[in-house]
Each structure stands twice: as structure tokens, then as C-alpha cells.
C-alpha positions in Angstrom: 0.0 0.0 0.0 1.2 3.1 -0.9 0.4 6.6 1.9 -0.9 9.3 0.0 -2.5 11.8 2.4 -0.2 14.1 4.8 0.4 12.9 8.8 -0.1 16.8 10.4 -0.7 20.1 8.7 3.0 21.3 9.7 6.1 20.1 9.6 7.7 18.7 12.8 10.6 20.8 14.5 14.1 19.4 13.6 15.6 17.6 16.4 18.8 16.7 16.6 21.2 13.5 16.4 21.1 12.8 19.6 17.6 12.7 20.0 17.3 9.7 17.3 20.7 8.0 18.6 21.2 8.6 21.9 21.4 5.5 23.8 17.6 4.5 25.5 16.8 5.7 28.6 16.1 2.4 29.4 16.2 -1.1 27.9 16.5 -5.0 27.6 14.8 -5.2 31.1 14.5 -9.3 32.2 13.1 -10.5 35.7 15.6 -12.3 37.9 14.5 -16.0 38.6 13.2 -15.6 41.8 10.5 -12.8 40.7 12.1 -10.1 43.2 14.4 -7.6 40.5 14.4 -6.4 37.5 18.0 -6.0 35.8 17.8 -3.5 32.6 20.3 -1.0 30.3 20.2 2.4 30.8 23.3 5.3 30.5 26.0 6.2 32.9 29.5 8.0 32.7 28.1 8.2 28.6 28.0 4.5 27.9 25.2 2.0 28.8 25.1 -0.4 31.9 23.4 -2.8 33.4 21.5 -1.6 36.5 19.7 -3.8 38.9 16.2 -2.6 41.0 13.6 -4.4 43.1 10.6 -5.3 41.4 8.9 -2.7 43.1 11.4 -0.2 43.3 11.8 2.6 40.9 15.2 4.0 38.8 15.8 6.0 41.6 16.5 2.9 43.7 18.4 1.3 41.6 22.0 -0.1 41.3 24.4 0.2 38.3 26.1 -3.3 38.6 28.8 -2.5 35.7 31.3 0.2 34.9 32.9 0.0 31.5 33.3 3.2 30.4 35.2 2.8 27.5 32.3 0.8 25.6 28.5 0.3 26.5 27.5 -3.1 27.7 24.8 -4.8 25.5 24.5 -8.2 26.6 23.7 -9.3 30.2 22.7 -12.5 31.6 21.0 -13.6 35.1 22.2 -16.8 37.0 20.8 -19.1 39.2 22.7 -17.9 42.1 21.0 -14.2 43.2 24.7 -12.8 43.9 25.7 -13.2 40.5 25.1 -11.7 37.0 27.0 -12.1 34.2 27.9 -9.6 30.8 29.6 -10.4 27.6 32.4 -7.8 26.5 35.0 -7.2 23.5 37.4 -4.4 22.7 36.4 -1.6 20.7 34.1 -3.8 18.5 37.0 -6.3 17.3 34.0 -9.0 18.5 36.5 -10.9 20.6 33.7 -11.5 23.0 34.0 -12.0 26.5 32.8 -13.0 29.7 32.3 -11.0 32.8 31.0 -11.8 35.7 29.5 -9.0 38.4 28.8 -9.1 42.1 25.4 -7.7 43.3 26.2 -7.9 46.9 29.4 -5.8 46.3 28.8 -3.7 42.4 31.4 -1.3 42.9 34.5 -4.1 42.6 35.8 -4.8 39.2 33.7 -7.2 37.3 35.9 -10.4 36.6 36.7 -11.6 33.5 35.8 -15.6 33.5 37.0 -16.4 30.0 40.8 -14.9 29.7 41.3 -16.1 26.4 44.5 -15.4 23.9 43.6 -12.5 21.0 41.4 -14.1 18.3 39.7 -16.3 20.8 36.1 -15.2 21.6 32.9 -16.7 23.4 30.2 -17.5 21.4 27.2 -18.4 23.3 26.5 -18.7 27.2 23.4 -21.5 29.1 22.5 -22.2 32.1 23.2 -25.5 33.4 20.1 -26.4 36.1 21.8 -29.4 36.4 24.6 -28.3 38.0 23.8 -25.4 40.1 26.1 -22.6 40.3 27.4 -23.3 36.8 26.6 -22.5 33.2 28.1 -23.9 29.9 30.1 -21.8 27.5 31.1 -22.2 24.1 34.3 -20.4 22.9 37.6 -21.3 20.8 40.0 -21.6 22.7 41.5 -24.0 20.1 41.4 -21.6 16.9 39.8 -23.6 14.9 37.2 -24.8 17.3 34.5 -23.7 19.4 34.7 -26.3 22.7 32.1 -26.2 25.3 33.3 -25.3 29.1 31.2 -25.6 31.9 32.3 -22.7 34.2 31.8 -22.1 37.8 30.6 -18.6 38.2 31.6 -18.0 42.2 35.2 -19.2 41.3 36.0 -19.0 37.3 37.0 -22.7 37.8 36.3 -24.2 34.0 36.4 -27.7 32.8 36.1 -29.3 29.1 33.2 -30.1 28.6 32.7 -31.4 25.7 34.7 -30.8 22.7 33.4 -29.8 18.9 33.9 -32.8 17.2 34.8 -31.0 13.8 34.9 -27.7 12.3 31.8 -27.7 10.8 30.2 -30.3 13.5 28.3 -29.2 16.8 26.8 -30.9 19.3 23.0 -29.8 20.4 22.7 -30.2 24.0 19.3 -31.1 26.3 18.4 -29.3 29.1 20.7 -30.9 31.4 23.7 -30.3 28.8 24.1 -33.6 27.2 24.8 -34.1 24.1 21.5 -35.4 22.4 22.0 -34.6 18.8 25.1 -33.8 16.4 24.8 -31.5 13.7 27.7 -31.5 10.4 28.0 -28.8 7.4 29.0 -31.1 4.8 31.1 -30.3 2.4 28.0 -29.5 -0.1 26.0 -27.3 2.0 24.1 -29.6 3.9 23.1 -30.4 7.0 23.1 -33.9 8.5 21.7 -34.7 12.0 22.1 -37.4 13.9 20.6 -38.8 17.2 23.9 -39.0 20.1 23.8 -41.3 22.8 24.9 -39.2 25.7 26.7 -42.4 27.6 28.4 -43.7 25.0 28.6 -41.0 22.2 27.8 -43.5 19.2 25.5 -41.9 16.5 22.8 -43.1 14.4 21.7 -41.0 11.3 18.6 -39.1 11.4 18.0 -36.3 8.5 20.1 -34.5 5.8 18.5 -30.8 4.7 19.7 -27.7 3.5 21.0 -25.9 0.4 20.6 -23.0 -1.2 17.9 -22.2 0.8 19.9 -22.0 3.9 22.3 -19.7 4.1 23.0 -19.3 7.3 22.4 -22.9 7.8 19.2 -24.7 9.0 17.6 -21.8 11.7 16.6 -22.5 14.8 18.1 -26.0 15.4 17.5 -27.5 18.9 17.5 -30.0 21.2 14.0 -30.4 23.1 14.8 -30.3 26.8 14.7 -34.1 27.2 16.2 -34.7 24.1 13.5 -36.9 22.5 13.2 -34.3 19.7 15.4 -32.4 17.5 13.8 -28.7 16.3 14.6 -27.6 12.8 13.4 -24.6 10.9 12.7 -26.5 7.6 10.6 -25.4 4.6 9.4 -29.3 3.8 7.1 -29.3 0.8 6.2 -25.7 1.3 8.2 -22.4 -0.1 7.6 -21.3 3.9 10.0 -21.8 6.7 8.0 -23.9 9.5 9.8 -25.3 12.7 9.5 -29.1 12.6 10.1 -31.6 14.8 11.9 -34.6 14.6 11.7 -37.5 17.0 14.7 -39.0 18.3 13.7 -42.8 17.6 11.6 -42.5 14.4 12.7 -40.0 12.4 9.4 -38.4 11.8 8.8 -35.4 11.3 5.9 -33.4 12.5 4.9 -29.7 12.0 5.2 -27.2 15.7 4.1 -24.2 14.0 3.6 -23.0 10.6 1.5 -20.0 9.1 0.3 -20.1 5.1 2.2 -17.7 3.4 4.8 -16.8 6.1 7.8 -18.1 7.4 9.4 -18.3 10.8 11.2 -15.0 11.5 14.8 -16.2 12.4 16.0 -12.6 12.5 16.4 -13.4 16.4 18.8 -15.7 16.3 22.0 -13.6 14.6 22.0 -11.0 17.5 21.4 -9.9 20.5 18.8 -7.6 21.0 16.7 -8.4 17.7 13.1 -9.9 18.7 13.0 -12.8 20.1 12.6 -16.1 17.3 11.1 -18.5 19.7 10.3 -17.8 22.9 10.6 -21.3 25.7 9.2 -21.7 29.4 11.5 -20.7 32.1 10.0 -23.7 34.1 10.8 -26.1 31.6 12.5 -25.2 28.9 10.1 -26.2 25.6 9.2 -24.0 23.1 5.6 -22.1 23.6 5.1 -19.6 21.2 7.3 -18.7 17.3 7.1 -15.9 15.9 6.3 -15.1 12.2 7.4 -12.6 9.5 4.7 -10.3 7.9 3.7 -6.8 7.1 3.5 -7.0 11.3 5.7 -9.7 12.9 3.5 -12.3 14.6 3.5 -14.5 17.7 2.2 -17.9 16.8 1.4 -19.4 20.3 2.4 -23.9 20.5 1.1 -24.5 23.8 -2.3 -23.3 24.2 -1.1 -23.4 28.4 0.4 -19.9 27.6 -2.4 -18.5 25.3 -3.4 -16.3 28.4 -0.1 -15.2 28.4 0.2 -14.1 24.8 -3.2 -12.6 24.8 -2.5 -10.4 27.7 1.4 -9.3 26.6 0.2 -8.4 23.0 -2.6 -6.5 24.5 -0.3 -4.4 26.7 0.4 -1.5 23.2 -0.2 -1.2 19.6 3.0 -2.4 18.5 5.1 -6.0 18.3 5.9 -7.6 21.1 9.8 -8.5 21.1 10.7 -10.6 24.0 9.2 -11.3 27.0 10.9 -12.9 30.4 9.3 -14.5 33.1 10.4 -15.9 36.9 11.2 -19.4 37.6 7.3 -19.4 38.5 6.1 -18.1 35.6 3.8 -15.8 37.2 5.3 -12.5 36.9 6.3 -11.5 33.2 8.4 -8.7 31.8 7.6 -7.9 28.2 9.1 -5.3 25.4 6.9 -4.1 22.6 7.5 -1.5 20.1 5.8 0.1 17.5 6.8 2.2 14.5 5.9 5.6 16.2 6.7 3.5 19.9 10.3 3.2 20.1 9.7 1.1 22.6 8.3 0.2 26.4 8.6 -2.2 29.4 5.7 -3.9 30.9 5.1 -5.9 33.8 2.2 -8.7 33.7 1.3 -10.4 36.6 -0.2 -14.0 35.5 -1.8 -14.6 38.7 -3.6 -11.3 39.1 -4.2 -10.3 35.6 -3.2 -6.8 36.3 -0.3 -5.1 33.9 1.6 -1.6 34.5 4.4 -0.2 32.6 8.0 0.2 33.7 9.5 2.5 31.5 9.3 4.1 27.8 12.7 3.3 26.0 13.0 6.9 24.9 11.2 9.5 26.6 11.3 12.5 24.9 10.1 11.7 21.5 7.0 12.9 20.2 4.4 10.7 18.9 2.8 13.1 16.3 6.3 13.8 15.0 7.3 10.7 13.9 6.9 9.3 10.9 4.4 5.7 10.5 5.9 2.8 8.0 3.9 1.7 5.6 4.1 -1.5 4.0 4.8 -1.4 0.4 4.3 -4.7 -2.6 6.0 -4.2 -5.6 6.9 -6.8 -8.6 10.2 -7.3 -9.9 11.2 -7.3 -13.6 11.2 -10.9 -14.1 7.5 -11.1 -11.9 9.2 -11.9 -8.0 6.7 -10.1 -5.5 9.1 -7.9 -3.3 7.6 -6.3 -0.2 9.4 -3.1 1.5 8.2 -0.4 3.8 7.6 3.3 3.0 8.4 6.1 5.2 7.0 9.6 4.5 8.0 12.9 6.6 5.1 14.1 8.7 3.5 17.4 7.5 5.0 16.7 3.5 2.9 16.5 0.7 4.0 12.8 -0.6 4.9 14.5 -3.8 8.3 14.3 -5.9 9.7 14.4 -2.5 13.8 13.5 -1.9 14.0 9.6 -1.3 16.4 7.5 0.5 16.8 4.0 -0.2 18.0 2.4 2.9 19.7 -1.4 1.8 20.1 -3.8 4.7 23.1 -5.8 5.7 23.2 -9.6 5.5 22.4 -10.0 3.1 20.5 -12.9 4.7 17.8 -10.5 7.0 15.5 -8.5 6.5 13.8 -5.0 7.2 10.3 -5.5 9.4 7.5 -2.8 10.8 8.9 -1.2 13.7 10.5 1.9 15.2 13.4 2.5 13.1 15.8 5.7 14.7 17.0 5.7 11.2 14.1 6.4 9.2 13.0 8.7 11.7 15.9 10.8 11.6 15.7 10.9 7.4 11.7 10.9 7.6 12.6 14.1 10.2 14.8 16.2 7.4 11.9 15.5 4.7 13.1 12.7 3.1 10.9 9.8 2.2 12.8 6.5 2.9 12.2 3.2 1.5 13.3 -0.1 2.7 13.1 -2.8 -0.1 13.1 -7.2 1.2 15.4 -7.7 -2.2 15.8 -11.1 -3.1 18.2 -13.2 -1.1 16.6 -11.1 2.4 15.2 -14.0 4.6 11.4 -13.9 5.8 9.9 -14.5 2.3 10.6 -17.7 1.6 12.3 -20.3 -0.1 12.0 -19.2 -3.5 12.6 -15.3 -2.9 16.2 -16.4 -1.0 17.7 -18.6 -3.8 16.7 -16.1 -6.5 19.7 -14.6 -5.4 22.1 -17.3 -5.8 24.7 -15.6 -8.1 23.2 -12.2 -8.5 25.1 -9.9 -6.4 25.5 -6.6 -8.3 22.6 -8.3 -11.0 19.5 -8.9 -10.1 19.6 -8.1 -6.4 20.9 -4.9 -7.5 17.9 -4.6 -10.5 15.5 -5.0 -7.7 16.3 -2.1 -5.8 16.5 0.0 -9.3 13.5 -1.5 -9.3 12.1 -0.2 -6.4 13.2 3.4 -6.8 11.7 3.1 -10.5 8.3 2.0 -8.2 8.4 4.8 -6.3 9.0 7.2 -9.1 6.4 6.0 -11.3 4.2 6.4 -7.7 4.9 10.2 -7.9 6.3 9.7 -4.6 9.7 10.6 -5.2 11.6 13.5 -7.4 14.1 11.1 -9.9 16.6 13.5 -9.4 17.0 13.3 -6.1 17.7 9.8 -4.8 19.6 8.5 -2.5 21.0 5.3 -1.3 22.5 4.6 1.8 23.6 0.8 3.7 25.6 -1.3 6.3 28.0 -3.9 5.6 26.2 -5.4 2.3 24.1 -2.4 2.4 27.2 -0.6 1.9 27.9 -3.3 -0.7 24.4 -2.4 -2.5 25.3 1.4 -2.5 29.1 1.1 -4.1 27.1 -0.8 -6.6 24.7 1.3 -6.6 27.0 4.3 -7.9 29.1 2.1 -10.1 26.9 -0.4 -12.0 23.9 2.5 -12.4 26.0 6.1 -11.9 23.1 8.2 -13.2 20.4 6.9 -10.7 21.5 7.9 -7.5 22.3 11.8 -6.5 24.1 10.9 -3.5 25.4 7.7 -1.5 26.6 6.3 2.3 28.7 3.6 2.3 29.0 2.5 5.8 31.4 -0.5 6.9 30.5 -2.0 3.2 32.2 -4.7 1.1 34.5 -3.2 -2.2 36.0 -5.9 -3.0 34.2 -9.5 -3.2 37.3 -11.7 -3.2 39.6 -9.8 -0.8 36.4 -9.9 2.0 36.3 -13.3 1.7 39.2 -13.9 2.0 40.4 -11.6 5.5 36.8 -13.1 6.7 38.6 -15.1 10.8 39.3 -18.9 9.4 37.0 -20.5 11.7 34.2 -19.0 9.8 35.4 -20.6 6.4 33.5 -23.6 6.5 30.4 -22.4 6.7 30.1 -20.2 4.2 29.1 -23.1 1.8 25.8 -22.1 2.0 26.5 -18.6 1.8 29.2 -16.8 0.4 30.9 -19.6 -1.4 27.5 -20.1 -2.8 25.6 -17.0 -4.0 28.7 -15.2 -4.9 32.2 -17.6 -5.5 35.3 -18.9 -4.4 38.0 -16.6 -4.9 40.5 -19.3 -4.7 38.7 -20.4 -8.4 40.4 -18.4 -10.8 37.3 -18.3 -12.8 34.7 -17.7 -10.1 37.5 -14.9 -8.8 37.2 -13.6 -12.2 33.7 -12.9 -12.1 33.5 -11.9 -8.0 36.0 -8.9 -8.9 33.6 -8.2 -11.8 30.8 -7.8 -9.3 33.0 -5.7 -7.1 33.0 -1.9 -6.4 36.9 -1.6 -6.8 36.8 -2.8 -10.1 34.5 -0.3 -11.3 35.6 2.5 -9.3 36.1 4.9 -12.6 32.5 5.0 -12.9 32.1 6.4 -9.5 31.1 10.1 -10.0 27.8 10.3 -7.2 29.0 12.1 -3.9 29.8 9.8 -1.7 30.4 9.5 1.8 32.2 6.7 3.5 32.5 5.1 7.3 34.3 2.5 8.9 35.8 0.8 11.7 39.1 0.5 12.4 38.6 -3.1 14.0 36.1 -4.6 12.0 36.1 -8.3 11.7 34.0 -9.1 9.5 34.6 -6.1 6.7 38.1 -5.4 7.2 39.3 -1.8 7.6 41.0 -2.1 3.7 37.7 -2.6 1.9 37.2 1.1 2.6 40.5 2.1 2.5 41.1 0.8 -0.9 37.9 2.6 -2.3 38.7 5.9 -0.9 41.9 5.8 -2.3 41.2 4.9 -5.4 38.4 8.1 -5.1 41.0 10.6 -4.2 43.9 9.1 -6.9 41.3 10.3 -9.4 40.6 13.8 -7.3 36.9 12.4 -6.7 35.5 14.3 -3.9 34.9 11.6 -1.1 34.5 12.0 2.7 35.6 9.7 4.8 35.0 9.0 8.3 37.3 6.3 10.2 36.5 5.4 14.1 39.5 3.8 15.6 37.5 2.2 18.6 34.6 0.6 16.5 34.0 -2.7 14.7 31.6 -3.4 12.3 29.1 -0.6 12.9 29.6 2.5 15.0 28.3 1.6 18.7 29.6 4.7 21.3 27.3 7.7 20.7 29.6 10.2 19.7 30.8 7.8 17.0 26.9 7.8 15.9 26.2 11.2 16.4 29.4 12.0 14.0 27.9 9.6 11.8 24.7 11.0 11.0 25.9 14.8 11.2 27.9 13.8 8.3 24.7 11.8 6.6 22.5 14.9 7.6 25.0 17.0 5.7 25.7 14.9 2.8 22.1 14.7 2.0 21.0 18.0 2.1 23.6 19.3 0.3 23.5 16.9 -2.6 19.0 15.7 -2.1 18.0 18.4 -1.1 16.5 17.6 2.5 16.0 20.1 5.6 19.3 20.4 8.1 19.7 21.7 11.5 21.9 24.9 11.5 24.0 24.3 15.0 25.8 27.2 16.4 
């Protein structure tokens, strides 16, 4: 659907960066086990922390637990021990993740680092372990090449093997009591075999081989039930729809958890922290209750009917999405985040046993309903007939007329853009800009046939369908031709080097932030333990640079090659310790700019990784974006004295 009336009879009041990218106020609030605290993010000395607060208590009362004031803590973790809460760590974004454990009895010692691990090592993953109280199992590489799994004692760091990755591309999925129960392998091909694991004697037996093409970031979600009867796949069987299926351990059969015609399980969830929540399991025991879905609005499809009081009530609590919810040990209280697209966000608490509900706290406080901007959700067809399904955001108080647009490319490429509060948007939507978000092919969420359409088209026909798009919102009257630009992240930033290289007369203006210039060269500085799994992936949809003729046609698909063509304003930012899209990729495009005195700014943060995290990196970020736009689009700035 397309909006084609105006929001408000005057245009908002230009706020600034900080507004938009400040960290929240508050956020990622989760109830301790016992029901009696709430532990949530929120700002101090200018980078985020945890804090810790009765359940009664208000912000005022509460305790900030950590003290990193070089980079804001993201991810936090309760234990089963009240004295104890744990935080993963790295070093200015180089993603060499660590884990830290904090005393609540005494929050202003040091917080104790429980994984000391050489550089290039990094933790993975942290579980609880109710089997052995006082302990939890972590997965990290100490061995390069492998990622082990330690069971360490949180009082006293002590850490013991516990069980060891069988193989590069082979991993182990544990019950609830952290035996093994099933073993997963990458095959050489691309596919996944499973096999049942008999936790006494470790012997095997062959259960099920999936995957392909349509799995690029392998088979999503893939668990052990908590009594390891059943293995949990996200499969798309005879259906172009991701369901999560069930195997059983003995038989081999396969029946369906949850599936919705036409849409497929959202497994956004599972590549960071933070992102809603794929499944969401019982506290008490560990299954799965409810999976959510991708559409024009996510949705929570609810698997045991036990918890549909639950659901009803939590998805009641806003008009928005709810995007994880926590509960005690009991399961009677319940702490729930929902956002909407004009809601950046908010904290409720939902008391099972009462009924009653009362919000905690608004992620951003300050923000203006009736100034921000709604997203629309937009259908379009692609030249050769694949639907494609974006959102459209228009600036509030605009006439939807020839206006400036934005074409904002998400990273991945294997995710995809959903409905929600988006800073970003807001912040373009804000300077008048209308700002489209296009689901290209290859994006995940839209099934099997939409992914593999992308298998060998990087800089073709995932590149045709954003043209595509901005052709769609031309012909829509929605945007002026001559004023369009395009703007991404890591293969966003991909998408917009292409974008000014493959089709130079399109865009007015372009961001390339911690993007990919050169196809082979990323693959190749990509950390070695990731190498066998790109099968699926990178190896797949766009080559093998060790192939001479596959490198051939990668370098023919990259930016770098085609850097002559390059004449669109562009503005460039990186991270000096990115690990996935090493510093160079930037480097080398810049360079190759300024050889051929082609005006390009450059900004280079020496403490980020692969996207800017500290808020003044971000606020320098989008001063330069805000500035880059309206000079060359068109778009409203804020004058600053």
C-alpha cells in the first residue's frame, strides 16, 4: 500500500542526532528468577550499563552493577545464584567476545573476567546449566579452529572441558541438562546432517540431511527439546515457507510445531542480541511455547495453548510487536518489550496470577508521537515477476509529492527489514526525506524461492531490484528522480558502491558504511573459523576466490573494479577493527576516489568494529549523513551554532 494523504498540517521541529541516537533511557529489562528484581540497560558515565532494582522499586532505587566506560554493555545474563550476574564484553568492536561476571552484593568491585582467552579467541554463546547449580556452559575457541564447550563455575572462574566440537563444521545440540543429544555437520556441499547422540556412549545413528541454497545461514533455529527426545529444525518441507518441525529421536518423523500459510518463521532473532526474540521457551521447563512469524507486522504464533493467556495479555499491553518477553522461575510475573513504528519502545510488567499489567518504563522518553513518521508497508513486482515487499516512510507534515528519497539497503544479506521503530528512518523521515526499505531477493522472511533467487546475482538482479524499487516509487509520484539516494551497512554498503558504479546516473548521492568493495579480498580476511560455513552462503551466492574463474567474475561484481564510474557524492565510514569487513575494503575505495581527485569524505573510528556503537561515533555519523544529503538531495538540516 502506498500513503498518500499528509500525517499533520505542519512540519515537525528538527531535532537533533542525539535525539534519534542517543542510547535509551532504558532497555532489555528481564526479571531475575526468583521474581524479586528487574535488571535492565540504561546510561552512565556516557555508555550503557546494566542496573539492577527491586521489582517494586523505581530508577531511583536502583543499582548500576557495571562500569565500562570505554564501551557500553549490551549483553547481560541472570544466574541461578542471586549474587551473581553475568555480561559479555570485547574491545572496541573487534567482536573478541568475552565474559564477565559481576557481584550484586558488592557492584562497585571490578567485574571479573571468566573467560581470559588469547587474542582471536572469543565466546560465542552462554546456558544455564540447572543441572549443576552454580554453573553454566560456555562455548568459545580456545582451540582456533574450534568452538569447545566449558562448563564454568561462576563463584570461582574454575572451568572444565566439557565437551569438545567434534569437527569444524560439527556441533553438538545439547538437552536441558547439557548432554549431548543430537550432532549437527556442514557437509562439504552445503548440507546439514543430523544425527541422534547417545549421551553415555557418544555412538551416532543418522537421522536427517536438509539444506541448500535455501539455507544460508544454515538450517535456523536447530535444537534439542529439553529431554532430548526431539530435535527442532526450521525446515521449509514441501512448502516455499520456513516452519519449525520436529523430529523424533527414535523414528525420524517429522511433524509440523508451527507453521503459518504464506509466512515463514522469523529467524532474525537468532544472529544477534537484542533483535526480537525467534522462539520464545518456558523458564520452568524449557520447551518452546510460542514462534514468531514474519509479515507486514511480525507475529507470535502461540504452540502450547497453556500460555495463550499469556500471549493474549502481553500483546494487549500496546499497539506495536511484542519483542521478548521474560518471566520468573514461576512463571507468574512476566516482563515484556513491545514496540511500534511511532513507539520506540516500552517495558511492561504482567502479573499471571492477578491479571493486572503496569508499565515500567518508555525506552525513549522524549520523543514525540505526532512527530514521527508511521511505515507503511509497500508490494511491488520485480522485472522478471518476484513479488518484493518493502516499507515506505513519508516525513510528517510533507505533501507525498516528488519528494527527496532514501533507499536504505540492509546488511546480510541474509535478514530482512520489518515494521517497527526505526531511529534511522526517523531521523531521514525528520529532514523531509521519504525513505524506502526494499526485502530484495536473497533477504530471509519471504521464503524459499525469494532467498535462492539470489544465488549468483550480487550486483545483478539483487541490484535490478532495488533499481526497481526506486523506479516504483518514481512511477508512484512519490519521489523526485533527481534526487535519490542510497545509503547501507555492511552489504548495504555493498548495494550502495554498486549502486553508484553499475547504475552512476540513478542515485544523487550515497553512504557507504562498513560496506564490502572488493568480493574476493572480504572473503578472503573473513577469521578462518568462519570458512567452513560459508558453503551455504558466500561460497555459494557469490564464488570462491580461490577459483580463478569464479574470482574472475567476483571482482567483476566488485565496487573496486569499477571505481572509474564512480562520480555520485559519496560518503564513506568505517571501523578500524572490524572483523568481518576489514578496515581495507574502505581504505582501498577511498583511495582509489581521491587518486582520481573524486571528492569523497571519509570517516574512520578507531574504537569501532563493524558498525559504529559509542554515541559520539553515531552522532558523528549522521551529522555527516544529515549534511551529505541536504547538500546533494536536497533535504532540511539543522543549522548548529
Amino acid at each position: 500500500m502506498t500513503q498518500t494523504t499528509t500525517q499533520s498540517t505542519a512540519l515537525p521541529r528538527l531535532r537533533d542526532v542525539e535525539e534519534y541516537f542517543a542510547d535509551p533511557d532504558f532497555a532489555r529489562a528481564t526479571i531475575s528468577p526468583d521474581g524479586t528484581r528487574l535488571a535492565y540497560l540504561a546510561p552512565r558515565h556516557g555508555r550503557t550499563q546494566v542496573w539492577v532494582r527491586g521489582i517494586d522499586e523505581t530508577h531511583d532505587d536502583a543499582v548500576c552493577v557495571t562500569d565500562d566506560r570505554r564501551r557500553g554493555v549490551k549483553t547481560y545474563s541472570w544466574t541461578d545464584d542471586a549474587r551473581w550476574l553475568l555480561y559479555q564484553q570485547d574491545t572496541d568492536g573487534n567482536e573478541d567476545w568475552h565474559l564477565f561476571r559481576v557481584d550484586l552484593t558488592a557492584p562497585e568491585e571490578p567485574a571479573v573476567d571468566l573467560t581470559p582467552l588469547e587474542p582471536g579467541s572469543r565466546v560465542v554463546d552462554v546456558a544455564p546449566l540447572p543441572d549443576e547449580p552454580g554453573h553454566v556452559l560456555v562455548w568459545m575457541n580456545r582451540r582456533p579452529m574450534f568452538f569447545d564447550t566449558f562448563r564454568v563455575e561462576v563463584a570461582t572462574g574454575e572451568t572444565t572441558l566439557h565437551l569438545e566440537q567434534p569437527g569444524p563444521t560439527s556441533n553438538y545440540l545439547l538437552d536441558r541438562d547439557g548432554r549431548p543429544a543430537f550432532l549437527s555437520t556442514l557437509t562439504e556441499d552445503g548440507h546439514y546432517e543430523f544425527s541422534a547422540v547417545d549421551p553415555d556412549t557418544g555412538a551416532t545413528r543418522f537421522l536427517r540431511r536438509v539444506g541448500g541454497a535455501e539455507h544460508p545461514l544454515g538450517v535456523q533455529p536447530q535444537l534439542a527439546t529439553p529431554d532430548g527426545s526431539g530435535l527442532l529444525l526450521g525446515l521449509y518441507q514441501d512448502s516455499d515457507d520456513l516452519r519449525l518441525v520436529r523430529v523424533d529421536r527414535e523414528t525420524g518423523e517429522e511433524s509440523v510445531v508451527a507453521a503459518v500459510e504464506g509466512r515463514s518463521v522469523d529467524t532474525m532473532g537468532l544472529l544477534a542480541p537484542g533483535l526480537p526474540s525467534t522462539v520464545f521457551t518456558s523458564a520452568r521447563t524449557g520447551e518452546v511455547i510460542a514462534v514468531r512469524f514474519v509479515g507486514e507486522r511480525s507475529t507470535i504464533e502461540v504452540v502450547d495453548h497453556d500460555y495463550d493467556d499469556v500471549f493474549t495479555a502481553l500483546t494487549g499491553l500496546a499497539d506495536g510487536v511484542l519483542r521478548s518477553a521474560s518471566s520468573d522461575d514461576a512463571e507468574r510475573l512476566w516482563v515484556a518489550n513491545l514496540g511500534g513504528d511511532r513507539e520506540p519502545g516500552g517495558t511492561w510488567l504482567h502479573d499471571r496470577e492477578t491479571g493486572e499489567s503496569r508499565l515500567l518504563f518508555r525506552l525513549h522518553t522524549h520523543l514525540d508521537r505526532a512527530e514521527l513518521a508511521t511505515m507503511e508497508p509497500v508490494a511491488l513486482t520485480a522485472r522478471d515477476g518476484l513479488p518484493l515487499h518493502g516499507f515506505l516512510s513519508l516525513p510528517v507534515g510533507e505533501e507525498p509529492r516528488d519528494l527527496p528519497l532514501v533507499l536504505v539497503v540492509h546488511g546480510g544479506p541474509w535478514a530482512h527489514d520489518a515494521w517497527g521503530y526505526d531511529p534511522e528512518s526517523q531521523f531521514l523521515a525528520n529532514r523531509g526525506y521519504a525513505v524506502l526499505h526494499l526485502n530484495f531477493r536473497g533477504s530471509s522472511g519471504y521464503g524459499k524461492r525469494h532467498t535462492t533467487a539470489a544465488v549468483g546475482e550480487l550486483a545483478g538482479a539483487m541490484h535490478d531490484d532495488l533499481v526497481d524499487a526506486v523506479r516504483w516509487a518514481v512511477a508512484e509520484g512519490i519521489a523526485d528522480p533527481d534526487r535519490v539516494g542510497i545509503y547501507g551497512g555492511s552489504y548495504g554498503g555493498y548495494a550502495a558502491l554498486v549502486g553508484v558504479t553499475v547504475t552512476p546516473d540513478l542515485f544523487a548521492a550515497a553512504v557507504d558504511y562498513v560496506g564490502v568493495s572488493d568480493l574476493p579480498n572480504f572473503m578472503r580476511s573473513l577469521p578462518a573459523f568462519s570458512r567452513p560455513f560459508q558453503a551455504t552462503n558466500w561460497l555459494l551466492y557469490a564464488g570462491d576466490p580461490d577459483d580463478p574463474e569464479q574470482e574472475a567474475d567476483m571482482l567483476a561484481r566488485s565496487p573496486i573494479t569499477m571505481v572509474d564510474r564512480i562520480r555520485t557524492p559519496l560518503l564513506v565510514a568505517q571501523g578500524a577493527n572490524d572483523a568481518r569487513v576489514v578496515q581495507a575494503e574502505s581504505d582501498n575505495i577511498v583511495a582509489s576516489l581521491r587518486e582520481r581527485g573524486v571528492p569523497v569524505e571519509y570517516l574512520l573510528a578507531e574504537d569501532e568494529g563493524h558498525g559504529f556503537a559509542n554515541p559520539e561515533n553515531q552522532f558523528r555519523l549522521y551529522r555527516a549523513i544529515e549534511a551529505h544529503f541536504a547538500e546533494h538531495l536536497g533535504g532540511r538540516r539543522l543549522e548548529r551554532s
